[in-house]
C-alpha positions in Angstrom: 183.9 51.1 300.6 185.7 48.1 301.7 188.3 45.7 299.7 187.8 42.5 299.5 191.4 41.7 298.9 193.3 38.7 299.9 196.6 39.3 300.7 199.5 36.5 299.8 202.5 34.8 302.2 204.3 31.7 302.5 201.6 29.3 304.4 198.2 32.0 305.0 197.9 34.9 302.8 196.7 37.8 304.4 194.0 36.6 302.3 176.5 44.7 283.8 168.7 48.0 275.7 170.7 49.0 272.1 172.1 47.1 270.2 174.0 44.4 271.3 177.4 43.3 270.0 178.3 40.2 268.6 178.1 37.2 271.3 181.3 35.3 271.5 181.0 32.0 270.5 179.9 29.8 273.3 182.6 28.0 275.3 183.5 24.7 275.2 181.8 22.0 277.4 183.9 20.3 280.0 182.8 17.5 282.4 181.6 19.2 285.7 182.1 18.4 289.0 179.6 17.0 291.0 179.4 17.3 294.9 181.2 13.8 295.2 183.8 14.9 293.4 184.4 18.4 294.8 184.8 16.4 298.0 187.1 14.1 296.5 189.3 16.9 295.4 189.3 18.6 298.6 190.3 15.9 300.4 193.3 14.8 297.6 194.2 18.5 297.8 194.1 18.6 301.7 196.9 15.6 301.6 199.1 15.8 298.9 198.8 19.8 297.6 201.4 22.1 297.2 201.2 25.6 296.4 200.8 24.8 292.6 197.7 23.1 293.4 196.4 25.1 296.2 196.5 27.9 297.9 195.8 29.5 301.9 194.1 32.8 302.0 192.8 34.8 304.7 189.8 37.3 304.1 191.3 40.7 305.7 187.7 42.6 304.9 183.8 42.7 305.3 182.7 42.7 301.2 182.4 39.5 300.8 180.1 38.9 304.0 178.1 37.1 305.1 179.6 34.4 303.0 182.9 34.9 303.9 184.1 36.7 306.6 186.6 38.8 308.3 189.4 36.6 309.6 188.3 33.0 307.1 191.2 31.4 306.4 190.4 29.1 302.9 192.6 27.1 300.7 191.9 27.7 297.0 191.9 25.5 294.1 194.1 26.1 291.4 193.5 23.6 289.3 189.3 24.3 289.0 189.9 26.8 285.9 193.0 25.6 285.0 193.5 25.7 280.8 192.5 21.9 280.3 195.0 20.0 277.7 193.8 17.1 275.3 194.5 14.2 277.8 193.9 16.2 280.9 190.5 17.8 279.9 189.1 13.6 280.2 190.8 13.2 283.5 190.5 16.5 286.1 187.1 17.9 286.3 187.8 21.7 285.5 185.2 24.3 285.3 184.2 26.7 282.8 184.0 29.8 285.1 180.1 30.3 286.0 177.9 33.4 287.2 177.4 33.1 290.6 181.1 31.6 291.3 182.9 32.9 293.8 186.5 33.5 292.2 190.3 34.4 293.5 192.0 36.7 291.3 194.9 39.2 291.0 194.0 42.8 291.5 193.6 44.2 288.2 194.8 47.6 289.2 197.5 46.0 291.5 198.1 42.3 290.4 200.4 42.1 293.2 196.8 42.2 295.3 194.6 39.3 294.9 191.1 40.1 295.6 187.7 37.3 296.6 184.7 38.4 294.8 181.7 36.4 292.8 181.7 36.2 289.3 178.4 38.2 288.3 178.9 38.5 284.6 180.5 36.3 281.9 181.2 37.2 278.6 178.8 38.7 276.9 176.5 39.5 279.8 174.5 42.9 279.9 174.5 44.0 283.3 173.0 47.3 285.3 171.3 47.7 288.6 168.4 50.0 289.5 167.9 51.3 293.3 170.4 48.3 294.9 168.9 45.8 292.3 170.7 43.6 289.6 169.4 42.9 286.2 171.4 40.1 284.2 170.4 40.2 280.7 167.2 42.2 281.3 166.0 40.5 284.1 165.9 41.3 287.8 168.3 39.0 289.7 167.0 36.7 292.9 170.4 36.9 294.9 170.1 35.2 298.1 173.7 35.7 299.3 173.7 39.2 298.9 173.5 41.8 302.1 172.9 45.5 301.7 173.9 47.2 305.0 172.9 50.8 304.3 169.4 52.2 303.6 170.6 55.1 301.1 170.4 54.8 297.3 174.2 56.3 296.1 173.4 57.5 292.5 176.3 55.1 291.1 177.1 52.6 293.6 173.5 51.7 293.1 172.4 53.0 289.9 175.0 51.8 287.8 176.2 52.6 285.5 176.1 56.3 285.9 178.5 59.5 286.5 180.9 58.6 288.9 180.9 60.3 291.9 184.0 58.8 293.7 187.1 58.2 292.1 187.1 55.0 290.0 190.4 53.5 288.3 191.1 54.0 284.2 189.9 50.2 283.9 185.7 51.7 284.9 186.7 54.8 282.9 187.4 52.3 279.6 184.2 50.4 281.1 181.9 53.4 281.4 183.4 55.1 277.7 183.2 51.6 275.5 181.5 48.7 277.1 178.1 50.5 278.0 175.0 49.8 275.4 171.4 50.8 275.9 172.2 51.7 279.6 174.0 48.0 279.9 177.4 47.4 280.6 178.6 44.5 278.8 181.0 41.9 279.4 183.7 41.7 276.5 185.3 38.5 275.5 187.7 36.9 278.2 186.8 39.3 280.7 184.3 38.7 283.9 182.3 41.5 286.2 182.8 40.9 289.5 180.7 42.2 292.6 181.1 41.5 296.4 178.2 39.9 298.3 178.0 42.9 301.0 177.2 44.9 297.9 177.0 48.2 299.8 180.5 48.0 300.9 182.6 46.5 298.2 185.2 47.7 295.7 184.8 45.5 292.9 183.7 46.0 288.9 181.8 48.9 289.4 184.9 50.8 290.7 187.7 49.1 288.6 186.4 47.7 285.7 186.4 43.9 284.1 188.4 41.0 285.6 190.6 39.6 282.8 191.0 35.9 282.1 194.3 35.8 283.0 193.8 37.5 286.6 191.5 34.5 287.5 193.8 32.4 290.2 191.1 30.0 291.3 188.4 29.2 293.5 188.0 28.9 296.9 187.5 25.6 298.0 187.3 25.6 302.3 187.6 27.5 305.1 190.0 25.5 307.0 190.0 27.5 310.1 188.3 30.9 310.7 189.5 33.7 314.0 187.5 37.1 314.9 190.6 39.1 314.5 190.1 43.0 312.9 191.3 43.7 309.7 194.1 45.9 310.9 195.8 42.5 312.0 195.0 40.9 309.1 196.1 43.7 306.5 199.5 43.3 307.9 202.8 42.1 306.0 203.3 39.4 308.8 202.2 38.3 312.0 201.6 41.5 314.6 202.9 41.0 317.7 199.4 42.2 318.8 197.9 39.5 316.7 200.2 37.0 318.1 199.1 37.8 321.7 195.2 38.1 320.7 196.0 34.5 319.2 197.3 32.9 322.5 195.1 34.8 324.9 191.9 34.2 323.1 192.5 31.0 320.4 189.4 28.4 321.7 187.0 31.5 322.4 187.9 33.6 318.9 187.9 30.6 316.6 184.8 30.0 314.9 184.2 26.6 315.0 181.1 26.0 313.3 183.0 27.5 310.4 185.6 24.6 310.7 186.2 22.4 307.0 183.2 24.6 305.8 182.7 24.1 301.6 182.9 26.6 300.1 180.1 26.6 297.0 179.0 29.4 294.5 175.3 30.1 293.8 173.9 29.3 290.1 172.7 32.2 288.5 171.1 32.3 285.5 
C-alpha cells in the first residue's frame, strides 16, 4: 500500500441501500472555468505567483499513477477552491470541488503531510465497491484513469466497506461505525472521499477516513518538469547527495520530456 503523499519545501515539495440521511443543501453556483481560462490562469500564475497563490510539489509515490507519477513535479493552484467573497466570487473563477478532481490536501492523520488524491465522493455521496468496482450513488462507475495492478480480490481493499483486515486510522474506524448505511458509506457535510488512481496500491479514504474541507489545499494545475528518480530520493527532507549526482549524471536522459507544461485536468464523474 503506497502513499500518495506530497511532501512540502521552500521551492519543490517532496511533493462511498437504507435509509438515507438528510442531503445537504446543494452548494452554491459559481462561474466555472473553461479551458481558456484555466490556461489563462496558468500562465498569470506561472509569471507573477507566489507561494500564496501557488505551490511546487513533487509526487514521491506510485498511487496516483498513471496520471501522475513518481518523480512529477506540479505547481498547484491555491486559489481554485479558495472561499469566494462578494466582489471576488464575480471576478476569479473558483471551483466548487467536483467528483473526479484531482485535489491537494493536508494529511488528515498528519496535516503536516499533504497527500494528491481524486476527489471520488462529495457530500452526500453513497459510495461502496464490489470485486475492484466503484458504485457512486448506486451505479457502477466508468473510470478510465484508474489502474488495478494486482489480480487478487482483498476482502476490504476491494469490497469495501468491510472488516478491516489491515490496520486503518480512528478517522475509517468513525467512518466504518457512523457513516455506513445499507452497505454505503456516505459522505457527511464538508467532508470529501478520496481514492488514488492506482487503486490497488493506495492509502487513501478507505484506510483513513473523509478529507475535511478545511484539509483541501488546492488543485494541481501542471507538471512543470518531471525526473525518473525512486521514491527513496524523493521521500527525503532535502536534496540527497545521491539524488544530486543521479541529477547531473543523468538530467537530459531521466527527464520526461513529453511530460513537460503538461495540464493537469480531472475527469467528470457523475
Amino acid at each position: 500500500m503506497d502513499q500518495d503523499d506530497a511532501q512540502t519545501g521552500e521551492e519543490s515539495t517532496a511533493l462511498a441501500e437504507g435509509e438515507r440521511p438528510d442531503a445537504p443543501a446543494p452548494p452554491r453556483e459559481y462561474p466555472q472555468r473553461g479551458f481558456l481560462a484555466e490556461w489563462t490562469i496558468t500562465v498569470i500564475l506561472l509569471l507573477f505567483g507566489t507561494t500564496t497563490l501557488v505551490q511546487a510539489f513533487v509526487i514521491p509515490t506510485g498511487s496516483m499513477e498513471d496520471t501522475l507519477l513518481v518523480g512529477d513535479h506540479l505547481l498547484v493552484d491555491k486559489l481554485a477552491y479558495a472561499p469566494a467573497g462578494p466582489i471576488s466570487r464575480y471576478v476569479l473563477p473558483y471551483d466548487q470541488i467536483k467528483r473526479g478532481d484531482i485535489i491537494v490536501f493536508r494529511y488528515p492523520v498528519d496535516i503536516s503531510q499533504t497527500f494528491v488524491k481524486r476527489a471520488m465522493g462529495v457530500p452526500g455521496d453513497r459510495i461502496h465497491l464490489e470485486d475492484k468496482v466503484l458504485f457512486l450513488n448506486g451505479k457502477v462507475l466508468h473510470e478510465p484513469y484508474v489502474y488495478h495492478k494486482t489480480e487478487y480480490i482483498d476482502s476490504y481493499r476491494d469490497n469495501f466497506p468491510n472488516d478491516p483486515n489491515v490496520p486503518v486510522s480512528d478517522g475509517a474506524h468513525d467512518m466504518l461505525a457512523n457513516h455506513v448505511h445499507g452497505g454505503d458509506v456516505v459522505v457527511p457535510p464538508n467532508c470529501y472521499f478520496a481514492m488514488g488512481d492506482n487503486r490497488d496500491s493506495s492509502l487513501d479514504s478507505r484506510y483513513w477516513g473523509f478529507v475535511p474541507r478545511d484539509n483541501i489545499i488546492g488543485k494541481p494545475l501542471i507538471i512543470y518538469w518531471s525526473y525518473d528518480a525512486s521514491t527513496e530520493d524523493l521521500s527525503s527532507p532535502g536534496l540527497t547527495v545521491k539524488h544530486l549526482v543521479d541529477l547531473l549524471e543523468h538530467f537530459p536522459t531521466k527527464t520526461r520530456w513529453k511530460r513537460t507544461f503538461r495540464l493537469i485536468r480531472g475527469y467528470p464523474v457523475k
